[in-house]
C-alpha positions as CSV (number, residue, x, y, z in Angstrom):
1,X,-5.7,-12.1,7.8
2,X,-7.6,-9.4,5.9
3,X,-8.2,-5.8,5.1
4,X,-6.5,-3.5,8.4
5,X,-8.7,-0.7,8.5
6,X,-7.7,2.9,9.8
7,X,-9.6,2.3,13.4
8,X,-8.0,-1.1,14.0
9,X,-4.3,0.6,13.3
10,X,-5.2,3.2,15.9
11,X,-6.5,0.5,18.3
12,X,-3.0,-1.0,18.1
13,X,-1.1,2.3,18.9
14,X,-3.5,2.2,21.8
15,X,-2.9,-1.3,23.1
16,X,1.1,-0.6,22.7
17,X,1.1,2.7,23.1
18,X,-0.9,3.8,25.9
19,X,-2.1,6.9,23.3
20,X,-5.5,8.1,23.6
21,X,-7.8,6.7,21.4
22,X,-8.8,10.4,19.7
23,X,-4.7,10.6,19.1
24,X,-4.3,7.4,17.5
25,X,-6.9,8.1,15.0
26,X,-6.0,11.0,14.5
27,X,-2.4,10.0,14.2
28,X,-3.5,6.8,12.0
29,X,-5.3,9.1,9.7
30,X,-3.3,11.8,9.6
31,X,-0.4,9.6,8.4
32,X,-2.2,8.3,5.3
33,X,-3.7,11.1,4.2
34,X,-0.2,12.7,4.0
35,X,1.3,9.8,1.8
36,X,-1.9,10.4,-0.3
37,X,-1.3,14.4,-1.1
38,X,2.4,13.7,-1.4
39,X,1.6,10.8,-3.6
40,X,-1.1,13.6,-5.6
41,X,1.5,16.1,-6.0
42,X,3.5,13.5,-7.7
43,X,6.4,13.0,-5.1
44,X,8.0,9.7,-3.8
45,X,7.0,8.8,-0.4
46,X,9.3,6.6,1.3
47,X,8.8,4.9,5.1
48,X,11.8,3.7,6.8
49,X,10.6,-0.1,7.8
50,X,8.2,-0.1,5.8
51,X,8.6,1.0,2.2
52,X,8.7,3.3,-0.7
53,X,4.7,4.6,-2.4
54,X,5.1,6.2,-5.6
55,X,2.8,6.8,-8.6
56,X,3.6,5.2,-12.2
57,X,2.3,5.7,-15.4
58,X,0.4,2.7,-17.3
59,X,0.0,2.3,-21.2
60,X,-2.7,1.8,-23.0
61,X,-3.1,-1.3,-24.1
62,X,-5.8,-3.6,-26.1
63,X,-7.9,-6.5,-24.0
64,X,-11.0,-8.5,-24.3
65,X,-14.1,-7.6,-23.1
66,X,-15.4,-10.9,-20.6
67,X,-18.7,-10.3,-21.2
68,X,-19.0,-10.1,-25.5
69,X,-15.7,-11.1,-26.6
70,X,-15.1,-7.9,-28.7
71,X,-11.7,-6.1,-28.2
72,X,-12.1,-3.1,-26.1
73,X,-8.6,-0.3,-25.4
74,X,-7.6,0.2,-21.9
75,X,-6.8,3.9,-21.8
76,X,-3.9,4.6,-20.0
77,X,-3.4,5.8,-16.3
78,X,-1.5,6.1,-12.9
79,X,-1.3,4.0,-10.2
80,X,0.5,3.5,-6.8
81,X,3.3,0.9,-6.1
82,X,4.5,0.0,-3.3
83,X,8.2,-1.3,-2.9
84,X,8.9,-2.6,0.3
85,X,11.6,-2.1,2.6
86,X,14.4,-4.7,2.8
87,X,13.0,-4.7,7.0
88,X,9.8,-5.1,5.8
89,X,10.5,-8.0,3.0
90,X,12.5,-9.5,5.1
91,X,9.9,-10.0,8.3
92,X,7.5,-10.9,5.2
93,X,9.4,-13.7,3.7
94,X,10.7,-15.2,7.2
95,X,7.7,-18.0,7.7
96,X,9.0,-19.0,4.4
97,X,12.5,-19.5,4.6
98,X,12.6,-23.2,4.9
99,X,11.5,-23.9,1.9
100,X,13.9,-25.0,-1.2
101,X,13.5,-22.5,-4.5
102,X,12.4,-24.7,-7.6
C-alpha cells in the first residue's frame, strides 16, 4: 500500500457513496485544505475516528553534513503531528495482535 492521493479518496466516497464524482473531490479537497488553514492559524485539529493534527515546535540542533562530514546547525521549525484516534490505532494495530511483546 502507498501514497492515497486526493482523487483516489474521492473515488472511494463515490464507490460507497453513490456521490457525484465533482462532489467527492470537491468534498475530498475541501476537507484537507480546512485542516491545513486551521493547522496555519495555529489551532488543533481533531477528527473523530481518525485523529488529532496539530503543529509543534522543533529546536535547533547540531548534525553532520552526509556529504563532507563538517558539522552543520539545523535551524529550528514547525511541523505537523498526527496522534491518532484510539478507533483509528486500534483498527491499525489489529493484524498485529497475535503477536507476543519482547
Amino acid at each position: 500500500m502507498g501514497k492515497l492521493t486526493i482523487q483516489e479518496i474521492a473515488k472511494v466516497l463515490v464507490e460507497k457513496n453513490n456521490m457525484a464524482q465533482r462532489d467527492a473531490n470537491r468534498f475530498a479537497s475541501e476537507m484537507f485544505s480546512l485542516i491545513q488553514q486551521r493547522l496555519g492559524q495555529g489551532e488543533l485539529v481533531k477528527v473523530k475516528g481518525l485523529g488529532t493534527f496539530k503543529i509543534i515546535g522543533v529546536e535547533a540542533r547540531e548534525s553532520v553534513s552526509v556529504r563532507t562530514g563538517e558539522r552543520v546547525v539545523i535551524e529550528g521549525h514547525s511541523k505537523v503531528s498526527f496522534t491518532p484516534d484510539a478507533t483509528m490505532k486500534e483498527l491499525v494495530n489489529k493484524p498485529f495482535s497475535q503477536f507476543d511483546t519482547v
